[in-house]
PQR file with spaces between the fields and no chain letter, atoms N, CA, C, O and H, PARSE charges and radii, in Angstrom:
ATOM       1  N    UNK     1       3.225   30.821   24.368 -0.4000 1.5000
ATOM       2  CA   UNK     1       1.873   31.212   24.750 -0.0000 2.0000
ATOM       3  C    UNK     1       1.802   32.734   24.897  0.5500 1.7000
ATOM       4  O    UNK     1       2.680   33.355   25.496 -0.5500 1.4000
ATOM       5  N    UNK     2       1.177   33.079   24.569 -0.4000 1.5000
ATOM       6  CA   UNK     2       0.742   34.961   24.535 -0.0000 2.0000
ATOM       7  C    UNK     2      -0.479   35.030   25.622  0.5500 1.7000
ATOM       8  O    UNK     2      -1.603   34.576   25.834 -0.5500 1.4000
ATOM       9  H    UNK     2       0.464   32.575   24.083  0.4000 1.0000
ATOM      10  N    UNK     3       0.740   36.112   26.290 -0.4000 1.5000
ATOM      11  CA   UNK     3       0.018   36.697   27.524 -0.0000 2.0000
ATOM      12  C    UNK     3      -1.219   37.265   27.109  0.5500 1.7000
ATOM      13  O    UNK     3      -0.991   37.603   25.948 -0.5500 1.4000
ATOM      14  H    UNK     3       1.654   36.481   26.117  0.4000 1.0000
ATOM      15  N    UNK     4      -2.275   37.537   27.351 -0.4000 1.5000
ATOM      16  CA   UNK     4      -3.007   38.291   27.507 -0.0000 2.0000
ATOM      17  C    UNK     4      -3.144   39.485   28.127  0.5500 1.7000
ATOM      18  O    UNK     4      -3.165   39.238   29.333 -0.5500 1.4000
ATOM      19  H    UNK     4      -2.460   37.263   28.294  0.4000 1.0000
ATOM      20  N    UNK     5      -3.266   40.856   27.911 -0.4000 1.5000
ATOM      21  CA   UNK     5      -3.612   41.784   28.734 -0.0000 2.0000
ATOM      22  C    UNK     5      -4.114   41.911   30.209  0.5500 1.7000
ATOM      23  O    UNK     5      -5.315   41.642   30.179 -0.5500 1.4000
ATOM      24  H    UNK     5      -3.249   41.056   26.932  0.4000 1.0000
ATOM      25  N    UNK     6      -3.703   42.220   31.569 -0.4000 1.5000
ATOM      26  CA   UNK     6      -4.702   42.060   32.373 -0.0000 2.0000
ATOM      27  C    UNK     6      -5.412   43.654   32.870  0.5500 1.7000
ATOM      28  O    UNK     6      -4.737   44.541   32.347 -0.5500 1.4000
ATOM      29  H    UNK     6      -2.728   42.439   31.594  0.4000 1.0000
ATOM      30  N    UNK     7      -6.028   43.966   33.324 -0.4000 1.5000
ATOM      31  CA   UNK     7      -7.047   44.766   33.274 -0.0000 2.0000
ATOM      32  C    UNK     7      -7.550   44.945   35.052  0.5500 1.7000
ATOM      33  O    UNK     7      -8.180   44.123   35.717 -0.5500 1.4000
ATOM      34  H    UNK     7      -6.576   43.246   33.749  0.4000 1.0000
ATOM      35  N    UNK     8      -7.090   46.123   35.433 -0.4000 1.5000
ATOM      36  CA   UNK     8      -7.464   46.001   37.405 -0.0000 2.0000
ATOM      37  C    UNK     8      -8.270   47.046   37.481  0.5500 1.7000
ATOM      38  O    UNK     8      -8.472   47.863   36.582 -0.5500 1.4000
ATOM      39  H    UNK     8      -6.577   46.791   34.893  0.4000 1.0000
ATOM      40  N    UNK     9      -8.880   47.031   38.876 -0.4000 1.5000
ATOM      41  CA   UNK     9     -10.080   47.956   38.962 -0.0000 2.0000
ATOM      42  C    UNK     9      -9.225   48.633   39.778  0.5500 1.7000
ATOM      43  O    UNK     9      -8.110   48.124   39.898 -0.5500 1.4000
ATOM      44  H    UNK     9      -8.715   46.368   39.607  0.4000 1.0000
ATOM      45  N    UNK    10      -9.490   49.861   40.500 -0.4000 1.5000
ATOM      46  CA   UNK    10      -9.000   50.839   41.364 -0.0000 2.0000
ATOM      47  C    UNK    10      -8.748   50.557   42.735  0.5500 1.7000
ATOM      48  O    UNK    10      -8.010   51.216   43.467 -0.5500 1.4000
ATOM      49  H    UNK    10     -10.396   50.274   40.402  0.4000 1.0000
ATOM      50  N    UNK    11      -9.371   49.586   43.033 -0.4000 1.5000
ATOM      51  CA   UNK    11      -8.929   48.990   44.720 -0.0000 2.0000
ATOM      52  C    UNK    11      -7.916   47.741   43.951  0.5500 1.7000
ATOM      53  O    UNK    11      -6.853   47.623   44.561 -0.5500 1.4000
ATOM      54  H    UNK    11      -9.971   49.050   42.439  0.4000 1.0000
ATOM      55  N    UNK    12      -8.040   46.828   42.780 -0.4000 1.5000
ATOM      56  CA   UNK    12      -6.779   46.392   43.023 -0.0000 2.0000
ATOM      57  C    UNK    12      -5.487   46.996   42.521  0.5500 1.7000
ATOM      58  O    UNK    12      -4.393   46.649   42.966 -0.5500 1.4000
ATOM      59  H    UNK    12      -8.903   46.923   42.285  0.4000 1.0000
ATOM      60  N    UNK    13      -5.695   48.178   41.307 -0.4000 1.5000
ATOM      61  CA   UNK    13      -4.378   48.759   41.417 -0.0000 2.0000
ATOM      62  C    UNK    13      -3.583   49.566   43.196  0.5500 1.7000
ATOM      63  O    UNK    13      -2.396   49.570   43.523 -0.5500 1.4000
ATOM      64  H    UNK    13      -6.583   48.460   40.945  0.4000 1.0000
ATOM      65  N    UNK    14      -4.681   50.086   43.908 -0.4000 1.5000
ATOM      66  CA   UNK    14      -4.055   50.811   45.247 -0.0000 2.0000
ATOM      67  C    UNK    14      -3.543   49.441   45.696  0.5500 1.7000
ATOM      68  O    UNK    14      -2.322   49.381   45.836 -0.5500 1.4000
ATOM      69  H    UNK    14      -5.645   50.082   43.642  0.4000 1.0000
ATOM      70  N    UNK    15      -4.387   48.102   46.000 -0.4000 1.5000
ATOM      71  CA   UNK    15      -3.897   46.707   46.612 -0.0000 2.0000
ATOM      72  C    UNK    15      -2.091   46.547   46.035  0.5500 1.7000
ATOM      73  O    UNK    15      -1.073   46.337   46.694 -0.5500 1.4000
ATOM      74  H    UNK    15      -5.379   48.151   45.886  0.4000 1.0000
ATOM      75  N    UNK    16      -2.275   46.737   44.675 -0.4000 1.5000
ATOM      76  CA   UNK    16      -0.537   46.264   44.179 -0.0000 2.0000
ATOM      77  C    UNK    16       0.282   47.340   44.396  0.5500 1.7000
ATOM      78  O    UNK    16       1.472   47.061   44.546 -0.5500 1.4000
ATOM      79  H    UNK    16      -3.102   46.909   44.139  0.4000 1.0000
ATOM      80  N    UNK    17      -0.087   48.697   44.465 -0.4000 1.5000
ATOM      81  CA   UNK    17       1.050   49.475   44.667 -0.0000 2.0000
ATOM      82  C    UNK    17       1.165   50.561   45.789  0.5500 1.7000
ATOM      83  O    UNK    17       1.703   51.666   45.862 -0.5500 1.4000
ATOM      84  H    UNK    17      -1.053   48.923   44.343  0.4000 1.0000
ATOM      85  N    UNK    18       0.286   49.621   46.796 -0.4000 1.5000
ATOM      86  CA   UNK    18       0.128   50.261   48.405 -0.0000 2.0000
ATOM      87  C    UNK    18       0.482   51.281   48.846  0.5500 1.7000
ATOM      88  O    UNK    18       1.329   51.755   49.603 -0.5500 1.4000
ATOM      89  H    UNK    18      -0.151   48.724   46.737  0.4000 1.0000
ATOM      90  N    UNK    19      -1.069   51.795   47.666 -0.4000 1.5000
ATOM      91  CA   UNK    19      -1.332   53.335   47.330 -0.0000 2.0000
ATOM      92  C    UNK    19      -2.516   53.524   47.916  0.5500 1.7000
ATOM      93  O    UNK    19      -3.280   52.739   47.355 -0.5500 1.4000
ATOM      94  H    UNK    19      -1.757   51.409   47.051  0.4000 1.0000
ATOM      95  N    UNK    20      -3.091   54.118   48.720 -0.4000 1.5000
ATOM      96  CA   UNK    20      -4.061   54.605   49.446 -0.0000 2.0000
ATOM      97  C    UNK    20      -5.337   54.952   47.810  0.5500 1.7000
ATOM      98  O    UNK    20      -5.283   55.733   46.860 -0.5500 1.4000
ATOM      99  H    UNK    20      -2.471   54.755   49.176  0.4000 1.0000
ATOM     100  N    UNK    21      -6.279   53.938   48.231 -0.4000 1.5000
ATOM     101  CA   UNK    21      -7.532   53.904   46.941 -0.0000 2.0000
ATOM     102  C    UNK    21      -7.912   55.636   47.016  0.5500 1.7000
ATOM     103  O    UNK    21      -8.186   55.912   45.848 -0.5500 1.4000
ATOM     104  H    UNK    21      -6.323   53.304   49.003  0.4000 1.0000
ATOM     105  N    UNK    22      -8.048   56.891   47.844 -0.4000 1.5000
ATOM     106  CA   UNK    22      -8.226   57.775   47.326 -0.0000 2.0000
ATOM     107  C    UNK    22      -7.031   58.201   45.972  0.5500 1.7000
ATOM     108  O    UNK    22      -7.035   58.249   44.741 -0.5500 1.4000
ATOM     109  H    UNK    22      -7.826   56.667   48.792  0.4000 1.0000
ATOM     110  N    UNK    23      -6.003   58.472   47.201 -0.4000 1.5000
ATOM     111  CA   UNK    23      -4.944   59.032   46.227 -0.0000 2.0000
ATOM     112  C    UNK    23      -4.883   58.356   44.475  0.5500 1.7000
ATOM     113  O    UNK    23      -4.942   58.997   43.426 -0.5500 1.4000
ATOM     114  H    UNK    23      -5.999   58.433   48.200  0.4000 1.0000
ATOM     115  N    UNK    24      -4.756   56.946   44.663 -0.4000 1.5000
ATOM     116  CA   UNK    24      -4.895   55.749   43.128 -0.0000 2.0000
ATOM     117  C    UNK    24      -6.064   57.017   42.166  0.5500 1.7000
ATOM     118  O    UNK    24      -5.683   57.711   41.223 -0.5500 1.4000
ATOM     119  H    UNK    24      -4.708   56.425   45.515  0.4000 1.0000
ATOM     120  N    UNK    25      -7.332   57.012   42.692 -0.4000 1.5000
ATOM     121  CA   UNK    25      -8.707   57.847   41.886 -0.0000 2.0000
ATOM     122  C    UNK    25      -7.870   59.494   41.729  0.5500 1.7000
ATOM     123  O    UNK    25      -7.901   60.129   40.675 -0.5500 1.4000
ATOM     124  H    UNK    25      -7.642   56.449   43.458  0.4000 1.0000
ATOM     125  N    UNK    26      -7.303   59.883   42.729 -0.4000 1.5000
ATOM     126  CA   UNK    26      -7.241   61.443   42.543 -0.0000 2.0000
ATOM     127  C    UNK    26      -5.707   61.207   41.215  0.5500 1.7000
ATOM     128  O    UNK    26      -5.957   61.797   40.163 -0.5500 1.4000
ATOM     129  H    UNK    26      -7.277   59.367   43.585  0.4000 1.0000
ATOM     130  N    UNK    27      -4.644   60.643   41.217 -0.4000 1.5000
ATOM     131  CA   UNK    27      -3.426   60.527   39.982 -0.0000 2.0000
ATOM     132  C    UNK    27      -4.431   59.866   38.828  0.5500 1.7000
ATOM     133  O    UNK    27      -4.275   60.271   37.676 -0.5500 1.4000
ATOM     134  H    UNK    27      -4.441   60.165   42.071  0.4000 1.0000
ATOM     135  N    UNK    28      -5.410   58.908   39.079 -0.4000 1.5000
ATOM     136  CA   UNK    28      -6.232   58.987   37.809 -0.0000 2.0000
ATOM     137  C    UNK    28      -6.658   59.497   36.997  0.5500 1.7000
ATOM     138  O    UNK    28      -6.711   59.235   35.796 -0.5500 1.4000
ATOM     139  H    UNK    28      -5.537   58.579   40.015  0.4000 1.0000
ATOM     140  N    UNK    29      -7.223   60.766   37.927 -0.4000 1.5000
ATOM     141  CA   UNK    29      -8.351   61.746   38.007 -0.0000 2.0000
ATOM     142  C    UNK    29      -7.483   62.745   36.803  0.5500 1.7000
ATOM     143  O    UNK    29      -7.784   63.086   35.660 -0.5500 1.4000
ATOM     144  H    UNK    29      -7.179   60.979   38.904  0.4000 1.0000
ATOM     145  N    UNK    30      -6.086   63.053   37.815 -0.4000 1.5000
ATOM     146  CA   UNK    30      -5.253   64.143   36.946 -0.0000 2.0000
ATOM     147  C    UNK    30      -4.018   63.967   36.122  0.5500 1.7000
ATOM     148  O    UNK    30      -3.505   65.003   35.697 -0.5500 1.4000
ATOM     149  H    UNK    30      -5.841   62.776   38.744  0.4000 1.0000
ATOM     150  N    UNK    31      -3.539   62.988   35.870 -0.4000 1.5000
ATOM     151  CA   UNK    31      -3.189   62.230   34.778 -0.0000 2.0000
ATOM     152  C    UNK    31      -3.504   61.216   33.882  0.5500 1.7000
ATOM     153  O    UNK    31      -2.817   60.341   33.356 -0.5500 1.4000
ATOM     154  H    UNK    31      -3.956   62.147   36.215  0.4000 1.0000
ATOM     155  N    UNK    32      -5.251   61.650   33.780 -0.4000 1.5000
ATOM     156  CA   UNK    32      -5.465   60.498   33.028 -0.0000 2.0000
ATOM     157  C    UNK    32      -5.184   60.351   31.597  0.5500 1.7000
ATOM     158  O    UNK    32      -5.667   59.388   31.001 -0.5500 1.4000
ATOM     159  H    UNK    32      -5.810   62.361   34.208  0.4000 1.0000
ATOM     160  N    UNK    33      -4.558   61.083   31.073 -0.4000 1.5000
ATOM     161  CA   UNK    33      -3.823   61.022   29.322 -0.0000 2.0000
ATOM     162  C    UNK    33      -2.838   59.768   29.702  0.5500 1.7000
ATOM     163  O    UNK    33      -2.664   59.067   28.705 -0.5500 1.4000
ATOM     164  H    UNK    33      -4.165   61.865   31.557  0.4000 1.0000
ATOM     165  N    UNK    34      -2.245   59.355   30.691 -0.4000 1.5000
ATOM     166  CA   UNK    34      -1.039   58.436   31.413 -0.0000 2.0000
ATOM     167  C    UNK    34      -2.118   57.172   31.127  0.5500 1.7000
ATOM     168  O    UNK    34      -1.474   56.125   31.050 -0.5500 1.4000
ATOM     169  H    UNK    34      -2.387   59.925   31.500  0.4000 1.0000
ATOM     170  N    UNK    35      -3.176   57.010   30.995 -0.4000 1.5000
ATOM     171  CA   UNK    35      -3.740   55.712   31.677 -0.0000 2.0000
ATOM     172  C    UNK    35      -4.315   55.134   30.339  0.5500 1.7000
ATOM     173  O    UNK    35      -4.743   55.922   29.496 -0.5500 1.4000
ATOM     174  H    UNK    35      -3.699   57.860   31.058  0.4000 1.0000
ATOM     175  N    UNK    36      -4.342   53.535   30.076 -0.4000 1.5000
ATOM     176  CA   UNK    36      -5.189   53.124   29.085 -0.0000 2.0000
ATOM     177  C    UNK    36      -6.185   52.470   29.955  0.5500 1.7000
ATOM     178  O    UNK    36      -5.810   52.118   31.073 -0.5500 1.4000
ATOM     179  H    UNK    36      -3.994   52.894   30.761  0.4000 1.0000
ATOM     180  N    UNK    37      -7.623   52.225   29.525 -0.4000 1.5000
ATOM     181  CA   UNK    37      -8.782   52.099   30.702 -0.0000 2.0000
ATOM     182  C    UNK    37      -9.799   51.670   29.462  0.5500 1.7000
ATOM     183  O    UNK    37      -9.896   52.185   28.348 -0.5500 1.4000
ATOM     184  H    UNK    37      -7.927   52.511   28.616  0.4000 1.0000
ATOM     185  N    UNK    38     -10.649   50.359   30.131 -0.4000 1.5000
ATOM     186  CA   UNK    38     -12.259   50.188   29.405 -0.0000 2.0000
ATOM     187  C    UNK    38     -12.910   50.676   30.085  0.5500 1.7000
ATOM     188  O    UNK    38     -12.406   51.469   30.880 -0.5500 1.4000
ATOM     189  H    UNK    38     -10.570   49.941   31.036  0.4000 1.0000
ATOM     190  N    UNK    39     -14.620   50.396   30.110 -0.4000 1.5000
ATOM     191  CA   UNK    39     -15.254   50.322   30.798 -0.0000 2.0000
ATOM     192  C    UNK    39     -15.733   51.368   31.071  0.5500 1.7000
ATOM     193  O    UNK    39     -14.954   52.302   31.261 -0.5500 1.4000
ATOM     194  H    UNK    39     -15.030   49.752   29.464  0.4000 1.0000
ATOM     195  N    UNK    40     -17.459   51.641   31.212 -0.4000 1.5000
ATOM     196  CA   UNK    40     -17.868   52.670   31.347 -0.0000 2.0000
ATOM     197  C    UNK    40     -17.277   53.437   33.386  0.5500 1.7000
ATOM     198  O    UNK    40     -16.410   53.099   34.192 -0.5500 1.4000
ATOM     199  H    UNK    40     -18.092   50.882   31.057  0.4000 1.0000
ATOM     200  N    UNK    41     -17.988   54.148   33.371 -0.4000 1.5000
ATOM     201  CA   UNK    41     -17.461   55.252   34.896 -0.0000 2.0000
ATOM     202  C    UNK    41     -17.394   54.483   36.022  0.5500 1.7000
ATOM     203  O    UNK    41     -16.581   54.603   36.939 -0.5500 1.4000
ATOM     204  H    UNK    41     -18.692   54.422   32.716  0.4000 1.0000
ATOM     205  N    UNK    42     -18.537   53.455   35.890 -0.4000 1.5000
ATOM     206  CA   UNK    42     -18.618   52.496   37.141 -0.0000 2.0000
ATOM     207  C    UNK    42     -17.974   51.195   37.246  0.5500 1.7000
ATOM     208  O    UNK    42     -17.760   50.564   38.281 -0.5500 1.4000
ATOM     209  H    UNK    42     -19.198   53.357   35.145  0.4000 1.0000
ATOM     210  N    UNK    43     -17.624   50.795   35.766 -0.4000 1.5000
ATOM     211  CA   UNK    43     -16.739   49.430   35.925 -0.0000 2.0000
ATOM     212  C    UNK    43     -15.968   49.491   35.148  0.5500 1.7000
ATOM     213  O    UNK    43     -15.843   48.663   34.246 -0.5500 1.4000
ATOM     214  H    UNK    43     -17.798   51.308   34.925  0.4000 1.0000
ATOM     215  N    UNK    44     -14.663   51.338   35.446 -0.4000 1.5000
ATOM     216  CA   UNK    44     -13.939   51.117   34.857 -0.0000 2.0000
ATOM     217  C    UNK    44     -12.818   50.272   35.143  0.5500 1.7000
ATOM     218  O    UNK    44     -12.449   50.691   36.240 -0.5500 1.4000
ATOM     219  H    UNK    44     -14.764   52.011   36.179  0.4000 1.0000
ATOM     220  N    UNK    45     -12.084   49.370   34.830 -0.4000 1.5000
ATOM     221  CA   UNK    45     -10.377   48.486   34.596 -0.0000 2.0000
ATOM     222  C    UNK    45      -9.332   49.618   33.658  0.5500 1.7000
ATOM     223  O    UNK    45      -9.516   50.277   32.634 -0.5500 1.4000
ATOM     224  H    UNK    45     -12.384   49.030   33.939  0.4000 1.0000
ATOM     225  N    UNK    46      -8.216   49.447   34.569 -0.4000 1.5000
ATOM     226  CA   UNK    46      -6.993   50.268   33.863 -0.0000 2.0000
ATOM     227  C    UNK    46      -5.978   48.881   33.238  0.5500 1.7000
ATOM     228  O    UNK    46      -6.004   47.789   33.807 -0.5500 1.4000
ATOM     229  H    UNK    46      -8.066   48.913   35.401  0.4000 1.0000
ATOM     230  N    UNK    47      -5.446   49.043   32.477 -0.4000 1.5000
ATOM     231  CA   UNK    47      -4.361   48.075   31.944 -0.0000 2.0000
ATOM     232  C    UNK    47      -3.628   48.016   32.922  0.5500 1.7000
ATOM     233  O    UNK    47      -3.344   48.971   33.645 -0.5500 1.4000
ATOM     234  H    UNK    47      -5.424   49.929   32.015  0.4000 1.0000
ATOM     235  N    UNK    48      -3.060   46.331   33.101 -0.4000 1.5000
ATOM     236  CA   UNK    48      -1.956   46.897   34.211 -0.0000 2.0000
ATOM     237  C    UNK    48      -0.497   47.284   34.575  0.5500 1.7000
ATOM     238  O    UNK    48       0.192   47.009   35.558 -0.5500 1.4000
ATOM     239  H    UNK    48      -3.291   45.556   32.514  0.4000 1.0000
ATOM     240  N    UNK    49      -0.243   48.043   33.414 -0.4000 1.5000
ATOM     241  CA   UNK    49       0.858   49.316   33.411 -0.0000 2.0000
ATOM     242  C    UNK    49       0.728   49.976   33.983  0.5500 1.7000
ATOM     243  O    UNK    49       1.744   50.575   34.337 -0.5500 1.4000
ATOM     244  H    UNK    49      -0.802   48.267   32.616  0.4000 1.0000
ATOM     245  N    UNK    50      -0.843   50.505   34.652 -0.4000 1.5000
ATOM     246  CA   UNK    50      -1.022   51.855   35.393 -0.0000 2.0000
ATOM     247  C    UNK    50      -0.426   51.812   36.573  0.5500 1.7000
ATOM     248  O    UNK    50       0.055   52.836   37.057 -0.5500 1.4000
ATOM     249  H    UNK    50      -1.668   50.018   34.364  0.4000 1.0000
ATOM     250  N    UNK    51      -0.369   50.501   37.265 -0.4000 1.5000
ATOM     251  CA   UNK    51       0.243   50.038   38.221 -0.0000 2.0000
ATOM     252  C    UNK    51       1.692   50.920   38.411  0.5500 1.7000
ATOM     253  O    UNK    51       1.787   51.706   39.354 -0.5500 1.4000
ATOM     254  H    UNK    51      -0.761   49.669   36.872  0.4000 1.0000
ATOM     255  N    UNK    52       2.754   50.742   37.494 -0.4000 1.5000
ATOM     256  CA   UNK    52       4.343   51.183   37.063 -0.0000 2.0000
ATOM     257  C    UNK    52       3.829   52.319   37.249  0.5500 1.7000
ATOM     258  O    UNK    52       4.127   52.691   38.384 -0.5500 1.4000
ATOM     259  H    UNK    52       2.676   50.104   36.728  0.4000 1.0000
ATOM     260  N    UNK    53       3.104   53.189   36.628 -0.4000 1.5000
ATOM     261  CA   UNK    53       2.839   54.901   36.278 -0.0000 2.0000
ATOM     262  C    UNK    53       2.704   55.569   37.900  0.5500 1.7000
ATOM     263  O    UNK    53       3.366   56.411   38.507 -0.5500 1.4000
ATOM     264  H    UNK    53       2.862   52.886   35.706  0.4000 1.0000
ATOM     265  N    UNK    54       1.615   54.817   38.219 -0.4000 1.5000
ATOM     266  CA   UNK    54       0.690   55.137   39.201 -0.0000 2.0000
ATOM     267  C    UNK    54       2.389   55.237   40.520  0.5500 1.7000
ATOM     268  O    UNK    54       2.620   56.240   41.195 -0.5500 1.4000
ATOM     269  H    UNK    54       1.078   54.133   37.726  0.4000 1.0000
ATOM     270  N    UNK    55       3.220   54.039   40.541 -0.4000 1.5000
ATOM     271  CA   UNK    55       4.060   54.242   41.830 -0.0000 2.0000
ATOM     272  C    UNK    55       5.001   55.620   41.568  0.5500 1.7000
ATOM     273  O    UNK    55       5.106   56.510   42.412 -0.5500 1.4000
ATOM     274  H    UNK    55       3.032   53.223   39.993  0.4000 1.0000
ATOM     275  N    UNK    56       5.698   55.641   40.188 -0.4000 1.5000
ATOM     276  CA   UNK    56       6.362   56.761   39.027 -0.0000 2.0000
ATOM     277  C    UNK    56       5.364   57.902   40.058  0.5500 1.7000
ATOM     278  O    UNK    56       5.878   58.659   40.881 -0.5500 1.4000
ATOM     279  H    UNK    56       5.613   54.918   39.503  0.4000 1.0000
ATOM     280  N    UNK    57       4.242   57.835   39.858 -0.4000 1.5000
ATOM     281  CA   UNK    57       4.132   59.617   40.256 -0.0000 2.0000
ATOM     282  C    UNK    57       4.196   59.788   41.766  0.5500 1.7000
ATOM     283  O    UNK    57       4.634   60.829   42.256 -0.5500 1.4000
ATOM     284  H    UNK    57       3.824   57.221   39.189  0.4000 1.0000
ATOM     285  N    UNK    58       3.709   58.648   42.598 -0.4000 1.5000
ATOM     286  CA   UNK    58       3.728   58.377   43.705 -0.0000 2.0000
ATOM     287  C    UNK    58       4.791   59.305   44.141  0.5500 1.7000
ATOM     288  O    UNK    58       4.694   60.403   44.690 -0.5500 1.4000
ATOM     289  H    UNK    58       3.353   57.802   42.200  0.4000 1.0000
ATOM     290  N    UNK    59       6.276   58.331   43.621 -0.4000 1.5000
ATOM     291  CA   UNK    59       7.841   59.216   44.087 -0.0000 2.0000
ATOM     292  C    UNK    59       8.154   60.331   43.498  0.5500 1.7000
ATOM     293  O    UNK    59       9.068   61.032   43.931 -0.5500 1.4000
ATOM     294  H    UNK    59       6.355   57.439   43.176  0.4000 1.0000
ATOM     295  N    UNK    60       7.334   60.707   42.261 -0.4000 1.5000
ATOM     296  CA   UNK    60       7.612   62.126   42.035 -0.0000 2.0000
ATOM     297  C    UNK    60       7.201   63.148   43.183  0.5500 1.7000
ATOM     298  O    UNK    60       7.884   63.979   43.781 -0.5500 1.4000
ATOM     299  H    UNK    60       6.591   60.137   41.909  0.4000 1.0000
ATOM     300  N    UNK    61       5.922   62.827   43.285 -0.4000 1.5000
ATOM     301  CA   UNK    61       5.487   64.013   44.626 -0.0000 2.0000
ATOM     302  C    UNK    61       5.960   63.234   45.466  0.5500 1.7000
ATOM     303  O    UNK    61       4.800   63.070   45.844 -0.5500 1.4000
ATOM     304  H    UNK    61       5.367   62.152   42.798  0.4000 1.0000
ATOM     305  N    UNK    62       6.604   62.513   46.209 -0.4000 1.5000
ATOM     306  CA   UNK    62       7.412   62.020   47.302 -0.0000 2.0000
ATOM     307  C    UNK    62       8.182   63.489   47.400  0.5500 1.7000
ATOM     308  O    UNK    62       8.035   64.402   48.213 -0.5500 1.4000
ATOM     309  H    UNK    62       7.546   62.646   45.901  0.4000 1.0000
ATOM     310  N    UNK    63       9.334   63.318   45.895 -0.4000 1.5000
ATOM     311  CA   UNK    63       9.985   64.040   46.018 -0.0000 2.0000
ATOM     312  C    UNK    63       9.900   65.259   45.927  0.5500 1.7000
ATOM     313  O    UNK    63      10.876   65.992   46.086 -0.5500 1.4000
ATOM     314  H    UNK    63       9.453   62.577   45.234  0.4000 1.0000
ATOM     315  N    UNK    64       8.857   65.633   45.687 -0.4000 1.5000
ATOM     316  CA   UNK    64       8.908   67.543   45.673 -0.0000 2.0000
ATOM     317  C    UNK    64       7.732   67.936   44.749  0.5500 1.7000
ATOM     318  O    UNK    64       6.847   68.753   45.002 -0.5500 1.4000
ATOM     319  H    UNK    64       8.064   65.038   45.558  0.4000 1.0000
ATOM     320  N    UNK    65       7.887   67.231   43.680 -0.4000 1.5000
ATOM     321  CA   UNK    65       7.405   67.472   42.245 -0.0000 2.0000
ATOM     322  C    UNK    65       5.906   68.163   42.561  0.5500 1.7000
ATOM     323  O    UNK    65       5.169   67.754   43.458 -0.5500 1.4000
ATOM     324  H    UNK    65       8.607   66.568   43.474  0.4000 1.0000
ATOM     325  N    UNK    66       5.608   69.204   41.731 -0.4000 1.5000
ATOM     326  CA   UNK    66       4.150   69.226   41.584 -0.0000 2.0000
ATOM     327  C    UNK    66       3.707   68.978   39.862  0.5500 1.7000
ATOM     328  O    UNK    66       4.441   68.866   38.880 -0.5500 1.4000
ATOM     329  H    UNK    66       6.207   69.536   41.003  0.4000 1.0000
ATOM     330  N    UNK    67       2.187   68.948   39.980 -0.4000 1.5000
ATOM     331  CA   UNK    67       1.116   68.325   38.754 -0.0000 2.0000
ATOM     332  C    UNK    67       2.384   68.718   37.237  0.5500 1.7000
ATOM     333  O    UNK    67       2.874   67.791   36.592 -0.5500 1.4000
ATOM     334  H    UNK    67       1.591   69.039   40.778  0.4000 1.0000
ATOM     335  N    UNK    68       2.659   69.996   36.972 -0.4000 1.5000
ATOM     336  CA   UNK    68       3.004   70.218   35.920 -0.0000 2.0000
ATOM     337  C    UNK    68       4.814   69.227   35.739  0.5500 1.7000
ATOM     338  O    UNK    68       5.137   68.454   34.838 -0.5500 1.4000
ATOM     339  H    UNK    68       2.260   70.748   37.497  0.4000 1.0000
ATOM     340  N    UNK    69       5.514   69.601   36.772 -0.4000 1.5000
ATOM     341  CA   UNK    69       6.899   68.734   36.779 -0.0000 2.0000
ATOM     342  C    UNK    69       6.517   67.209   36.708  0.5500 1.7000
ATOM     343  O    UNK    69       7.426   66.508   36.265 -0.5500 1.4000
ATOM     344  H    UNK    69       5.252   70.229   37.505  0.4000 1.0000
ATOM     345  N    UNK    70       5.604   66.690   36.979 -0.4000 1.5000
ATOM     346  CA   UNK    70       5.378   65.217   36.522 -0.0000 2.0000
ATOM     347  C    UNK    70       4.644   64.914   35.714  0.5500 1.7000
ATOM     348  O    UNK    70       4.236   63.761   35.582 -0.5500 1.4000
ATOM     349  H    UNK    70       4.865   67.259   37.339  0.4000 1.0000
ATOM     350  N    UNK    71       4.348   65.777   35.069 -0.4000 1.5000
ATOM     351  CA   UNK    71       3.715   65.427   33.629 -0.0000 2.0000
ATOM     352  C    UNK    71       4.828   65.696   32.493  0.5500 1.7000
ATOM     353  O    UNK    71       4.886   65.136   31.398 -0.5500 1.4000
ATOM     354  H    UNK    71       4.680   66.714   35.176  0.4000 1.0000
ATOM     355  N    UNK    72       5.627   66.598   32.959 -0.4000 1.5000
ATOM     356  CA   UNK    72       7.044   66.612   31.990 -0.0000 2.0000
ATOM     357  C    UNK    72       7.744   64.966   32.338  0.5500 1.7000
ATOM     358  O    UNK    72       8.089   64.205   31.435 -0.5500 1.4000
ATOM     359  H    UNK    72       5.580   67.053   33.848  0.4000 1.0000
ATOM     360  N    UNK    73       7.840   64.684   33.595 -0.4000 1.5000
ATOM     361  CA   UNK    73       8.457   63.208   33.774 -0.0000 2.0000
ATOM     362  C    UNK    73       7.640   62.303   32.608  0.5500 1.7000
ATOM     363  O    UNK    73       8.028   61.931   31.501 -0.5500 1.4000
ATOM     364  H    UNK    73       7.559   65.303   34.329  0.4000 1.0000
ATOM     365  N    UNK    74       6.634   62.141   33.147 -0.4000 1.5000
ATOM     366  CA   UNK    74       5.733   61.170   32.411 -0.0000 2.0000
ATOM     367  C    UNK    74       5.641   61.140   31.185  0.5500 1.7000
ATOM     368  O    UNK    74       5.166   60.080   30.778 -0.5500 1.4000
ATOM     369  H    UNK    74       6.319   62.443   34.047  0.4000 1.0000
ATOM     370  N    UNK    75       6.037   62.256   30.000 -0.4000 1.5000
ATOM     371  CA   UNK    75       5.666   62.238   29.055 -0.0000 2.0000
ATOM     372  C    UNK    75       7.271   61.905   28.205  0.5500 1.7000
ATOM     373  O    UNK    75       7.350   62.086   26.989 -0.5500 1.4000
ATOM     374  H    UNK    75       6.423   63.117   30.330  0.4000 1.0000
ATOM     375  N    UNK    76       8.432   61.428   28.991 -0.4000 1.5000
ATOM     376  CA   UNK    76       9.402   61.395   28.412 -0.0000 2.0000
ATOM     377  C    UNK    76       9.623   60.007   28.118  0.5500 1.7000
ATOM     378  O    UNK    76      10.621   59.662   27.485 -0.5500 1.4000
ATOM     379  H    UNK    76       8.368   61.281   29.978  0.4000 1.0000
């Protein structure tokens, strides 16, 4: 059986990766080349890979990282 794609809105990606729903919109906001997404501005859904990405930058700036050092992560 073939999975289907699933597709989350921004309160349930912060819900799965108990990420505070601002912060989830603001790593959206500035990595969004990282994200595949439908939906017009108001009902947009991210694939839910963004989920994986979204915790990935989380621990980058955990650890120190700023915008430009995790976009070198991300793009490897």
């Amino acid at each position: 059986m073939i999975k289907l794609k699933e597709w989350l809105t921004i309160a349930e990606l912060a819900e799965r990766t108990a990420i505070p729903e601002p912060s989830v919109r603001r790593y959206l906001k500035i990595f969004s080349d990282f994200f595949t997404y439908k939906g017009g501005s108001r009902g947009k859904r991210f694939e839910e890979t963004a989920a994986k990405v979204l915790i990935r930058i989380k621990q980058l700036y955990d650890e120190g990282y700023q915008k430009e050092g995790i976009i070198g992560f991300l793009r490897k």
